[in-house]
Structures are given as C-alpha cells and as structure tokens.
N, C-alpha and C positions, 0 to 999 in steps of 0.2 A: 546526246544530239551530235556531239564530237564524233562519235564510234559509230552515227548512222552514216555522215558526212564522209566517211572514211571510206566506210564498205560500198558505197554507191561510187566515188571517184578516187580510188586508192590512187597517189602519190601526187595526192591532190593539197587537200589538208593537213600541215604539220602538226605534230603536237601543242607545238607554243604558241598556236593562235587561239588556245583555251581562255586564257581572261580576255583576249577580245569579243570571244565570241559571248564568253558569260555577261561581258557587260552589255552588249549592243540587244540581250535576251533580256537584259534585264530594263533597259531603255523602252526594249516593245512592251513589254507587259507594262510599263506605267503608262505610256500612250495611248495603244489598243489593247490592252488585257483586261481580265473579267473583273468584273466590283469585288473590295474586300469588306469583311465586316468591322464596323465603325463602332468604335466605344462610347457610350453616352457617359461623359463625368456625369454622378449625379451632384446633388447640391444636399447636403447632409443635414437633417433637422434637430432640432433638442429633445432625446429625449423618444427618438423616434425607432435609431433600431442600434441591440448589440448585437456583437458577430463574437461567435466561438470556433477553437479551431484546435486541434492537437499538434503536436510539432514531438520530431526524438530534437535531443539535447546534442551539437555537435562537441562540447566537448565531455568527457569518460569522466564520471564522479563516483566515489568509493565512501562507502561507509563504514568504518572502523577498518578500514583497509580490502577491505571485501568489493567486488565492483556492484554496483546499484543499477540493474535495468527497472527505467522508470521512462516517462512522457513527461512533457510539459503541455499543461490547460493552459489556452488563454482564451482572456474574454478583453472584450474592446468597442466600449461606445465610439457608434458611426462619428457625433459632431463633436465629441470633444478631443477624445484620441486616448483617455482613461483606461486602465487597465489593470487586468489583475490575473497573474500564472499562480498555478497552483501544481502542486506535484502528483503525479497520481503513478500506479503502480498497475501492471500489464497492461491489457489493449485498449484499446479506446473503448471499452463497455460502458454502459447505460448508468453505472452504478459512480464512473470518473465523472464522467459529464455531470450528472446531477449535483455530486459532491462539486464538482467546480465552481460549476454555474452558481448554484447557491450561494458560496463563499464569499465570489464578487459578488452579487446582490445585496448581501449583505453590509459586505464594504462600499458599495457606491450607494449604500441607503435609500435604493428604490430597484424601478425594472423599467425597462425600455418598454415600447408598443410591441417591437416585433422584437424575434429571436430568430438570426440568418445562422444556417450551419450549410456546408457544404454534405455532401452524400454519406453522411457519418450511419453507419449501421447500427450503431446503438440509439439515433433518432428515428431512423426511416427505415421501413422494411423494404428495400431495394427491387425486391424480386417482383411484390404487389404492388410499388411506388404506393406506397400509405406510410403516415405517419406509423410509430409505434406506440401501441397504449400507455404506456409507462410515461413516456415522452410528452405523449399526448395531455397526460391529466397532468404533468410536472408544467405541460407550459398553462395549461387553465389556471391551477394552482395562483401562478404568478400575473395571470390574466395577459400575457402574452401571446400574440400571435405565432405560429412559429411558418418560418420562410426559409425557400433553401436556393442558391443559384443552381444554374443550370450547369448536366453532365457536359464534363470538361471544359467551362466556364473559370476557370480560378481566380482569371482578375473581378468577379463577380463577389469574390470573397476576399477581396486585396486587401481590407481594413484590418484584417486580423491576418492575413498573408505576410504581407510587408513587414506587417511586426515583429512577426515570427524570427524572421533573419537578421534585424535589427536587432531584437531583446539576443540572439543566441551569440553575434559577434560581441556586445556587449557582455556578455556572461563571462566570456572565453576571457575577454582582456581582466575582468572583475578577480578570475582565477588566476590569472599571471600575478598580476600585482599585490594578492594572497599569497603566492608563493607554493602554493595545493591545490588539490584540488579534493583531500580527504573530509570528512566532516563526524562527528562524533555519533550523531545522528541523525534523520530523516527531518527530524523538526528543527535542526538544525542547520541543515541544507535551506528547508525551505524561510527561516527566519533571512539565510544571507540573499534568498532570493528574493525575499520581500524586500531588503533593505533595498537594490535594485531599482525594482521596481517603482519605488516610494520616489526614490531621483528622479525616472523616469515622468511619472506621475504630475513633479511639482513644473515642468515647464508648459504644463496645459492647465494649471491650476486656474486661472479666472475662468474659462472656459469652462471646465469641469464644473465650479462654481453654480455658471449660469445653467448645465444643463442638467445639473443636479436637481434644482428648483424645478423642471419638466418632469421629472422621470415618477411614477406610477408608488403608491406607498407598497410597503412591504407587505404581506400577510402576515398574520398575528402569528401561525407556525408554519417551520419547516415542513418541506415536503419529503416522501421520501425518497431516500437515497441508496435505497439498496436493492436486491434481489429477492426473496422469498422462497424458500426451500422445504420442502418434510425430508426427513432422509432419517433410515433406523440404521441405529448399530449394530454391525454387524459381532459376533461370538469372539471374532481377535480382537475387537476394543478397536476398530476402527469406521472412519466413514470415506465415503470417497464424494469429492465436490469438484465438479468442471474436472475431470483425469487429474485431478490430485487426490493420492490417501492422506486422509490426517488420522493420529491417534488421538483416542479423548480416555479419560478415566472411564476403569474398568466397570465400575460403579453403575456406569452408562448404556452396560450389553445389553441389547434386546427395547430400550427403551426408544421409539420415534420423536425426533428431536426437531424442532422448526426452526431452520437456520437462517440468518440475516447476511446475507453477502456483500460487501462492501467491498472496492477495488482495494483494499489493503487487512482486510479483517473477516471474520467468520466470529458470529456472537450466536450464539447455540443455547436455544433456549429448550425449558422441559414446561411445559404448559406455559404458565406467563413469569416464571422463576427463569435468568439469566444462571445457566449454567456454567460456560466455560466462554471465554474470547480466545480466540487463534490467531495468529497472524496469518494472512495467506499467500499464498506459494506459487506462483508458475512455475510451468514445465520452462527449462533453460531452451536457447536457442535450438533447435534440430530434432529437442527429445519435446514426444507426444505425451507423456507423463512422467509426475515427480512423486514422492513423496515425503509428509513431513512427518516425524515420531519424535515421540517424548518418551523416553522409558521411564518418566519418572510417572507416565500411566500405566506400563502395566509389570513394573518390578517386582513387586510384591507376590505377583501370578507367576512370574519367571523365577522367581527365588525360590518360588516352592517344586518345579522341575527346572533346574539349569540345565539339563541335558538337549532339552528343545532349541538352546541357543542357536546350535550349530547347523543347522540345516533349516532355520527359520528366513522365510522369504525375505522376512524385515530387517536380517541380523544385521548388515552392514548400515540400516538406519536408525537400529535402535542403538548403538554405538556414536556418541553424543558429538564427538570430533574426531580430527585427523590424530591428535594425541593416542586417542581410546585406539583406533585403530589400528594404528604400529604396536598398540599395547599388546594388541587381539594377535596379532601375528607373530610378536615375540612369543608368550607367552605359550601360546597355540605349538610353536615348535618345539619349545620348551618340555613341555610338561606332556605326563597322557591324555588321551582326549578327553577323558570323564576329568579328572583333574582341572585341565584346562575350562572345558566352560562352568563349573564350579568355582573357579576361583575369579573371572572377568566378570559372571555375574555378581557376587560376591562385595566384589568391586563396584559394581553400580550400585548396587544395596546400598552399601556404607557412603557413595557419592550422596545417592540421594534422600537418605536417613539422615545425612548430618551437612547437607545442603554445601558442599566443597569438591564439586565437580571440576574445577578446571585444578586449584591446587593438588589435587588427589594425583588425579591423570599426568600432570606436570611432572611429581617426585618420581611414582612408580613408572614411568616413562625412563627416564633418567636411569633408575636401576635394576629395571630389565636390559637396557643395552648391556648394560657390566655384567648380565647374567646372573642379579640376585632378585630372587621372587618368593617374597618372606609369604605367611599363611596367612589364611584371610584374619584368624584371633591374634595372631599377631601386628598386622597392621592395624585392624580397630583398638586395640591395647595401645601401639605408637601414637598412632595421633590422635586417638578419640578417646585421652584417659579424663573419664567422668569427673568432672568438678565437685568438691568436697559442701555440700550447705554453709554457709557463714553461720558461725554462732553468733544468737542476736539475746542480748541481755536484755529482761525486761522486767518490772518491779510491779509487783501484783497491790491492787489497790486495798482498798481497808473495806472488808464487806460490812462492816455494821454501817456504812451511809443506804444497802437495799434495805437495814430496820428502819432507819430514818424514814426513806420514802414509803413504805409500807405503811408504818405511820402515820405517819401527815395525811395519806388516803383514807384510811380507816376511821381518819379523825372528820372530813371530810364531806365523809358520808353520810355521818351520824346527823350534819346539819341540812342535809338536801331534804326539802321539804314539796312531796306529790300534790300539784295543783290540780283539783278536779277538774272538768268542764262546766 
C-alpha cells in the first residue's frame, strides 16, 4: 500500500511513515473490516472422544550409536488429557497407527465414542475423501466412530496438537538431564519414554480415573495391525517389499510366501508355518530404495562359486559391515582377483559356520592393514581349533538285575487268571 501511495504522489510519502500507516490499517480493519472466523471452545465429555496424531521427535536419538529415524504416536483422551506415545518406525502408515492406537487402548483399558485424526492417509483416502477399509473395520472393531477435523483446521485437532510440543520440549530437557541421548535399544528408548509419559499421566490422574469409568470395554481380541502381502521368491534368494530388497533363505526360491507388514517387522509366512521375521528397512532420506541382506542366506550358494562375488549387484550388501568392507578392498588389492574373492568369501563361510562375525572381521581387519592375509585353512586352524570330547567315566551296572526282572514277570504270569464273560 506504501509503494502504491508512493507511485501515485512521489515525494510525497516517506519511508518512515510505514508503522503508522500499518497501524491506522490495522485500526480500520477492526472497525470496518470483514468478520473473522470464531473458534467454539468445545466443553469436553468422559469418555467421549480420543484424538491421535504423529509428530517427528525434535531432538536426534541413536541406537547403539547409529542415528534412529522414527515418529512419535500419540493418543489423547479429549476430558481428561491422558496419554500414551508410542514409537513407530517410517511414515505414518496404516500398519504405525493401528499398532498405536491399540497399545493406548489397551493401556487406558477401554475406547472413547469417537476417534478424531487429522487428514492422515493411512486413515483416509484423501483423493475419494472416504474412509479407508483397513481403518474402517479397525475402528468397528473397537466400536468407534471415527472423525476427522476439517482441511487446514489444526486447532480442530489441538488436544493432541498442543501435546505434541509439550511432550517434545519435555523429552529434550529429559535428554539433558540423561546426559545422552544413545539408547541400547528401541525398547529401550521406548521404556524411557513411557517413564515420561507415566509423570506426565499422574497430574490428571483423578480425572483419568473418572473418565476411565465412561470409556467403552475392550474386545475380547486385537485387531489387525499389519498389511497383507503374497510375494514369490525370486531365483537370488530374494524378495522386494515397498522398494526394499530383502534376502531370505535360499531354501525359500520359487516358493510364494504371504507376508505380514508391520511398521518395524516382515513375518513371512509358507502356508500357515511362520518362516522367517525381518526387520524392516526404509529407504534413508533422498534414496527411493534400499536394501537389506544377510549372507548368512545365501553363503553356502556363494561358497560353492565365489567367483560371482565380484560383480554381484548385492556384493557391497552382502558384506555384513564397514569392517568387512575395508576387508574387501585391502584384500581385493592385495591378492589376484580369483584369489581374492575365494578368500572374502571364505571368510564369511567361516563367519557364519562358526557364528563370530564381528570378532572375525575385527582381527583380519587389523592384519590386512600390516599386509598379512594368512589362508583361509589356516585361519580356520587359528581360531576355530575343534574342542577335544571330555572323557566321561562311567560304571556299567550289574546285568543279572534284567534276570531278576524277567523273572519276577515270568513268575507273574503263571498267576493271571482269563475271566470269561
């Protein structure tokens, strides 16, 4: 308005009658400017609705030193202000929510009327504005309604909003005062976040109390919580799920496998026999796919041609860590090429024959820099010399006690007397 006021009476309007102008603009608009929209508090009932909500975590948590991209679930009855986060692993899918959701249900020992989410695509199919099925029969399941505020509404969903930034400044000081922010493991992470939580919990405790007593009984079982997959293995011992490869036993080629997807797991069944569980993988930030191998699936196949190492799509995944790695490259320069991958495989043979993958990789790491790379019969002779049987002394009994018992039956018999009918 300043730069219209300008061009119409240039040396008219100074710069520095900007905040007067802004104020006397902003003066009009409260006098004669147009209605704005008006927030109704509601007035919150027992028992009546929870709200869920996914939040990222602002401060950086590492697992055994490794960084952890993960979400935080929460859930949050409207009247009492109860709650319960849960950790979930990639995006907001169908398969985190469920596992959430349920979790807290379980721990608030019942289920509201309604269930409010905000425009979450794992509830709602955005494109049709409909529920999604999975969604759909999770909230029947729990005889819940399910409800969602309106696009670009947020304070529509502020019961679980507000919290979000509450519970995350709280977490952050919870780390300080920790002194870390590492954790051993995932269920370890999530035990210090329940402690949290549980504080958080006890200053609504009467409350909770009363609207405990409202809230809807549980169903007798879980719902589920996963995704549902056919997928066949393909001829390399692998499968690919959501732009992840995984490797499974080789055992597995050619058979079609019905897999369970869960926001942290792949449980891979063969008819109604649980085969294998996975952990599962996302693609890291920027890359559209990852993958995850175990050579201890298909060693056995690679040992019988190590040659294929070297120009195998998988080679740098089938190499178990950064150890093996440097192993691959010393070694690699080292040696001729048939040599060389004869010998790394070799090496994972013996890793995963004798179940000493990281001490393995550790030593021969160590003394490929110095430039000694003993033979593979000599490394198995070094560290894997075969334990000798215990000699076990033992005093053979006296066999005339089977005459005895023989005996005594024979004697036995002579008195069993056939009762006719």
């Amino acid at each position: 308005m300043l730069e219209h006021l300008q061009a119409l009476y240039p040396n008219q309007y100074d710069q520095r009658i900007l905040r007067t102008l802004q104020r006397r603009v902003k003066k009009w608009k409260a006098l004669h400017g147009p209605e704005k929209d008006v927030i109704f508090r509601q007035q919150a009932q027992p028992g009546l609705q929870g709200f869920s909500d996914f939040t990222h975590p602002d401060s950086p948590i590492t697992i055994k030193q490794q960084p952890f991209a993960h979400l935080l679930y929460q859930f949050r009855l409207a009247y009492s202000g109860w709650r319960s986060i849960t950790v979930v692993q990639g995006g907001e899918s169908y398969s985190a929510l469920s596992t959430g959701l349920q979790r807290a249900l379980t721990q608030a020992g019942g289920c509201p009327v309604e269930h409010r989410t905000d425009s979450l695509s794992a509830a709602r199919n955005n494109t049709q504005n409909v529920w999604t099925d999975a969604y759909q029969d999770l909230c029947e399941h729990y005889n819940m309604t399910p409800t969602r505020n309106n696009l670009g509404q947020s304070h529509e969903n502020g019961v679980v909003e507000c919290a979000n930034g509450s519970f995350k400044r709280r977490l952050a000081q919870h780390l300080l005062l920790r002194g870390h922010s590492d954790f051993d493991s995932i269920e370890a992470y999530q035990a210090f976040i329940d402690q949290i939580v549980g504080k958080l919990n006890q200053r609504s405790r009467s409350r909770f109390l009363e609207e405990q007593q409202t809230l809807q009984a549980l169903p007798e079982y879980d719902a589920v919580d996963y995704t549902l997959l056919s997928i066949k293995v393909t001829r390399s011992a692998t499968i690919e799920v959501r732009r992840v490869v995984y490797s499974v036993p080789s055992r597995l080629i050619g058979e079609r496998l019905q897999v369970r997807l869960y926001h942290n797991k792949l449980v891979l069944y063969v008819g109604q026999q649980v085969a294998l569980t996975l952990p599962r993988i996302y693609p890291a930030l920027g890359q559209s796919r990852a993958r995850c191998i175990n050579y201890r699936h298909i060693i056995r196949s690679l040992a019988a041609k190590p040659q294929a190492f070297r120009y195998s799509q998988l080679r740098d995944d089938i190499l178990p860590d950064d150890n093996y790695r440097q192993l691959w490259q010393l070694v690699d320069d080292a040696l001729p090429a048939q040599d060389a991958c004869k010998w790394i495989v070799t090496v994972l043979w013996l890793a995963s024959e004798y179940d000493s993958e990281q001490e393995l990789g550790e030593t021969l790491l160590q003394e490929a820099r110095a430039g000694l790379f003993e033979s593979a019969k000599t490394i198995q002779e070094r560290f894997y010399t075969p334990q000798s049987a215990p000699d076990i002394k033992t005093k053979q009994h006296n066999l005339q006690s089977y005459d005895a018992l023989l005996t005594s039956l024979k004697a036995q018999a002579k008195h069993d007397v056939e009762v006719p009918f």
